[in-house]
C-alpha positions, 0 to 999 in steps of 0.5 A: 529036688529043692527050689532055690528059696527052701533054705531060707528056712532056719532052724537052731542046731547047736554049732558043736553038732555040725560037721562043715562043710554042710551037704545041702541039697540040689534044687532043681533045675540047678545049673553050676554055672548060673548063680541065680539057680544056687540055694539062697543062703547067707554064707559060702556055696561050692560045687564039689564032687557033685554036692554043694557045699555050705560053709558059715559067714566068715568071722572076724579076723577072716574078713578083715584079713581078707580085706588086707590082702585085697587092698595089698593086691589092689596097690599092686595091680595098680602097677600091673594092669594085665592083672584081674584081683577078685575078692569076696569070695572070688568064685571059679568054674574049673573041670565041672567044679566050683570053689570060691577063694577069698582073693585071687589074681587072674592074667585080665586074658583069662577072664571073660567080661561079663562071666559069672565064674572065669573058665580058667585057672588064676594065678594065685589063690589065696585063702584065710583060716578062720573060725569054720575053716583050719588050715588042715582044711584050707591045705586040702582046698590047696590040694585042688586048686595046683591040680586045676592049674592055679600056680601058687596058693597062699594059706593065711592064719591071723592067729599066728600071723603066718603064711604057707606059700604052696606050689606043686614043687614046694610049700614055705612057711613065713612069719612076722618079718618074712616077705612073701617070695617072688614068682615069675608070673606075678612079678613085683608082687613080695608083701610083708607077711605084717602087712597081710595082717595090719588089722588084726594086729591093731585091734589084738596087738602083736 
């Protein structure tokens, strides 16, 4: 077993050497539903099939993606105040397992105030592609959340400036121009698909 610290130890890998998501070892005394006893480490933690999982900070146009799509939730929630938005890596304990989405929108009753993970499924997760996580990646990661109860996942890419819009019963794709269907458990909530990406079209145009 590892103590919680070892992994602020560094050494240099070349990047094209690594597979990601990284299996890091299990400190001891781990407990998936205590922070404080995860690996330290400068990045992204999941608990999956039994492993933590370690993914790189995210890159440029991930974070400022993500911080659109916050700041669209946050318009709505606004409006909507039996709603819960979490960001920054809006992590949840379901079935045993944790996985942290980039934005999420939970009913405010599902949420237990005070609660490292919420216990229950949100609504909606959402997910943006970036450097260390494709959307072949992101697809399978939307294939966990609809079997724990999320109703509806959104996958963003800021490189083509898309969305895939995925239920159980169907998967969308939407563009520039395209505003994001209505669903009956979040309602009012039909972005435009530019807005998801104000940022990265201002600083690399259209």
């Amino acid at each position: 077993m590892e103590s919680r610290d070892t992994y602020r130890e560094l050494t240099v890998v070349p990047r094209a050497a690594l597979r990601l998501p990284l299996v890091l070892e299990t400190p001891e005394r781990f407990e998936v539903h205590d922070p404080e006893s995860w690996p330290a480490v400068e990045g992204r933690l999941e608990f999956v099939g039994g492993r933590i999982e370690y993914m790189p900070p995210c890159d440029g146009d991930q974070q400022r993606t993500t911080a659109d799509v916050l700041g669209v939730l946050s318009s709505w929630r606004r409006t909507h105040p039996s709603f819960v938005v979490g960001g920054n890596e809006a992590g949840m304990l379901l079935e045993g397992e944790v996985r942290a989405a980039d934005a999420a929108v939970w009913r405010r009753a599902d949420v237990e105030a005070g609660s490292a993970f919420p216990r229950r499924a949100p609504i909606l997760a959402i997910e943006v592609a970036g450097r260390d996580d494709d959307m072949s990646y992101l697809a399978e990661k939307a294939k966990w959340y609809l079997s724990r109860g999320v109703t509806v996942v959104w996958l963003l890419d800021p490189t083509q400036r898309e969305v895939r819009v995925v239920t159980r019963d169907a998967t969308c794709e939407l563009g520039r121009g395209d505003r994001i269907p209505a669903h009956p458990e979040l309602p009012e909530l039909t972005p435009d698909v530019s807005d998801l990406f104000a940022q990265v079209d201002e600083l690399t145009g259209p």
